[in-house]
N, C-alpha and C positions, 0 to 999 in steps of 0.2 A: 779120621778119628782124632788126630790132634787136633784140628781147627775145635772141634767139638767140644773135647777137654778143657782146651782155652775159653773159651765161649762159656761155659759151667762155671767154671773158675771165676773168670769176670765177674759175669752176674754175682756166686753168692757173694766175693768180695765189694762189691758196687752197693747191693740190698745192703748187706752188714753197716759198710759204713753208712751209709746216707740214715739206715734206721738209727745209730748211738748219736746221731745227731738231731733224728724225732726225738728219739727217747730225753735228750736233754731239753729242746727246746720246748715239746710239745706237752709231753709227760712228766716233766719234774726230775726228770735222774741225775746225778753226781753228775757235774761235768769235766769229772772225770774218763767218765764214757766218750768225749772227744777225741781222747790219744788212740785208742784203737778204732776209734772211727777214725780219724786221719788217716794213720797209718793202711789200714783195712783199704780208703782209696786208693793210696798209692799203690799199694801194692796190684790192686785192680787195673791201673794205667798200666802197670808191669805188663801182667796178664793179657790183655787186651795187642798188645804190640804180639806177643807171639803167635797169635793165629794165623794162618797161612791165607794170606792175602794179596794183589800185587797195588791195593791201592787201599789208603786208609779209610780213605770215605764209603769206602764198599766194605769193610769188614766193619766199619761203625754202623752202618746202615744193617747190615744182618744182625750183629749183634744185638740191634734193636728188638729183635722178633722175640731173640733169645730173653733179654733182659726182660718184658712184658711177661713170659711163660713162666721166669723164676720167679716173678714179686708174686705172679699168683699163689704158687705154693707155696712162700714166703709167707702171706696169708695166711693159707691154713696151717701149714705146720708150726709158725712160729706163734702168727697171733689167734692162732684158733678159730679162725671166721672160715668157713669152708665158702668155695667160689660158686658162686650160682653160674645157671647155664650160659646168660650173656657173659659173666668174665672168660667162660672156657671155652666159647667161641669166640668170641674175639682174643684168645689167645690162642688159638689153632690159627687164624686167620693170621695173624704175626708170624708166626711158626710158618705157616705157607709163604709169607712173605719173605722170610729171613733164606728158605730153601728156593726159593726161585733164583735168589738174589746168590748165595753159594754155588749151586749147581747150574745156573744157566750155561749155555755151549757159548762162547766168547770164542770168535774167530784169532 
């Protein structure tokens, strides 16, 4: 359950910031919106270190499935575009990917 947490955590912090950095470059916002996007990364590298992992490249690798299944709802909830059926299957398919990759039996 904490790896999860973390993993949640990540993601909206990761979405957040890399979006105040659309929203400046791509959409015209105050670039102002950089400082908490900054900030917003950082604190996602925070995040990201506490998941219960014994190696970084396997908890980056999972968290990948994670980060795919959050930008989707990221999507809808934030920019209103609801995900058609290829994004939500190939966001399961991450999802199955990121749980193979947690839960496999490692001697």
């Amino acid at each position: 359950m904490h790896t999860a947490l973390f993993f949640a955590a990540a993601a909206l912090l990761e979405i957040a910031g890399c979006f105040a950095f659309w929203a400046v470059i791509r959409n015209g916002a105050n670039a102002l919106w950089l400082v908490p996007g900054g900030l917003s990364l950082i604190a996602f590298g925070a995040a990201l270190t506490q998941v219960e992992a014994a190696a970084a490249g396997r908890a980056f690798a999972a968290y990948g499935g994670v980060y795919v299944a959050a930008s989707l709802m990221w999507l809808w909830v934030v920019e209103g575009l609801r995900p058609d059926r290829w994004d939500l299957m190939g966001g399961a398919v991450c999802l199955m990917g990121a749980a193979l990759i947690v839960f496999a039996p490692r001697g």
